[in-house]
Residue frames as qw, qx, qy, qz and C-alpha x, y, z in Angstrom:
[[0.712, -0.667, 0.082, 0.203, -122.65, -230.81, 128.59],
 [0.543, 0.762, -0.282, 0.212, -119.21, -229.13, 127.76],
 [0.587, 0.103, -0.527, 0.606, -115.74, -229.38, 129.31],
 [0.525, -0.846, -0.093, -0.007, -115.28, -228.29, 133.29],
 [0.550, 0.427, -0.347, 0.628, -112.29, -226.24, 133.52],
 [0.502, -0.525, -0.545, 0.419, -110.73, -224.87, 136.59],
 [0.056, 0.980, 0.189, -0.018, -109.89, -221.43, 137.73],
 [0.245, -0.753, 0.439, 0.424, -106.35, -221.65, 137.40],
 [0.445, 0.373, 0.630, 0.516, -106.70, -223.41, 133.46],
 [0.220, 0.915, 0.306, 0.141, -109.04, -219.85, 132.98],
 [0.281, -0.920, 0.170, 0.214, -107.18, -217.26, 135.03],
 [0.471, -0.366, 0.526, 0.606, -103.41, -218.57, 133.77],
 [0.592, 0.215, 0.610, 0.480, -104.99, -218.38, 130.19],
 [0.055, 0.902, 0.383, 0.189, -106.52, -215.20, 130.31],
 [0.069, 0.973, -0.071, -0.209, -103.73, -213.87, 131.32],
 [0.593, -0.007, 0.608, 0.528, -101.01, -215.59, 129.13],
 [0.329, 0.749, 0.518, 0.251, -103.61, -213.81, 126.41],
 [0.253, -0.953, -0.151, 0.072, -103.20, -210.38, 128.09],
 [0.571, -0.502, 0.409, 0.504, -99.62, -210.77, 128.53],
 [0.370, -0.279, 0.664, 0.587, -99.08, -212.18, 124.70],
 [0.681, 0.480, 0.367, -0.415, -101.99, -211.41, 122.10],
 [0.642, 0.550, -0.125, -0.519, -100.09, -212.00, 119.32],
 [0.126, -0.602, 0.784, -0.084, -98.50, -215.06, 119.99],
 [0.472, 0.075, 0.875, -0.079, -101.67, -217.44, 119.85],
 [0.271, 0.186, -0.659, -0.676, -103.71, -218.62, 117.60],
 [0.790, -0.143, 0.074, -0.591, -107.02, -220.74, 116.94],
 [0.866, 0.286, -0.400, -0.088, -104.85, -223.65, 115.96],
 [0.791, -0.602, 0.000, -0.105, -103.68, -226.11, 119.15],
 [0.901, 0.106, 0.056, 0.418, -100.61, -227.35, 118.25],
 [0.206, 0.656, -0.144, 0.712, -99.20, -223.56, 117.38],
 [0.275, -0.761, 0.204, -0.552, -100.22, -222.84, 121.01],
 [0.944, -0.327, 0.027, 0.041, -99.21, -225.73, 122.87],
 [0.766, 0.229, -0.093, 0.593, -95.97, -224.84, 121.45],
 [0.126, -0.729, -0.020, -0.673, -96.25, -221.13, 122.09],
 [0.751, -0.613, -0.138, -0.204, -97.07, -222.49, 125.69],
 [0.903, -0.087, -0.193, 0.374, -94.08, -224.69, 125.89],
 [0.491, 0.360, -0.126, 0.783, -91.31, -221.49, 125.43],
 [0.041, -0.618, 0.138, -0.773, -93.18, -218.85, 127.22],
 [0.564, -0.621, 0.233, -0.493, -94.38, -220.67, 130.62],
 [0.028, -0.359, 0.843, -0.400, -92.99, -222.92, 133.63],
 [0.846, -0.188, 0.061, -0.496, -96.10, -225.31, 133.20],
 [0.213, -0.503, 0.834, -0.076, -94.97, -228.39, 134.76],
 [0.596, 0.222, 0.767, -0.087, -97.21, -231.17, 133.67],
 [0.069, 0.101, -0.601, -0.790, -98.10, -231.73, 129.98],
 [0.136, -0.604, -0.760, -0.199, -101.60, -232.44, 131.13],
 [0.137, -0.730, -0.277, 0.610, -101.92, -229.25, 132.71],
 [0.227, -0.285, 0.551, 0.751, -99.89, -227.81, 129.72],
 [0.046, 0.388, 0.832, 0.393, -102.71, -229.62, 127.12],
 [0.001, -0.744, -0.628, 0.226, -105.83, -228.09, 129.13],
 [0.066, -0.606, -0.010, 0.792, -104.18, -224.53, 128.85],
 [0.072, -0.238, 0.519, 0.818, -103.39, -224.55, 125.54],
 [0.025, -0.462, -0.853, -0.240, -107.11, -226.51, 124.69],
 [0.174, -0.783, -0.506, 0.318, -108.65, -223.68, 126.47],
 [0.232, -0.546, 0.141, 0.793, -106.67, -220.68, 124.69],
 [0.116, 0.268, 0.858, 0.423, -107.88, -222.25, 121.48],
 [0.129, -0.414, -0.898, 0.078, -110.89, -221.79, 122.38],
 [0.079, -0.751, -0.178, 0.631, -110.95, -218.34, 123.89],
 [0.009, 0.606, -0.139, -0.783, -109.35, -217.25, 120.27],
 [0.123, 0.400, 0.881, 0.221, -112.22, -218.86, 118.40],
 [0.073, -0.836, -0.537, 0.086, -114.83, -217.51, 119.95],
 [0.278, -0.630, 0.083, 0.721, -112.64, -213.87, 119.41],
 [0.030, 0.351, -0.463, -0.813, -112.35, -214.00, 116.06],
 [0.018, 0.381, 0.824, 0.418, -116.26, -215.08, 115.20]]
């Protein structure tokens, strides 16, 4: 059983990705920061999921 994201945690990250590919990275902390400067997320639990989910997406990219 893995995490249950929503469709606006996918959709905003996919296109945050789209927008900025070379800005993230596999490593959270770089994007959570990365997050902080380029968007108007208002919660830092919202904030967390995005970045935990971009992670993720640019894992699985670069294996």
């Amino acid at each position: 059983m893995g995490n249950i994201r929503t469709a606006l945690i996918k959709r905003v990250a996919k296109e945050l990705i789209e927008t900025f590919p070379d800005k993230f990275s596999d490593n959270f902390d770089e994007n959570k920061a990365v997050l902080e400067e380029i968007s108007t997320v208002e919660t830092k639990h919202l904030r967390n999921k995005i970045a935990g989910y971009i992670t993720k997406l640019m894992k699985q990219r670069s294996s």
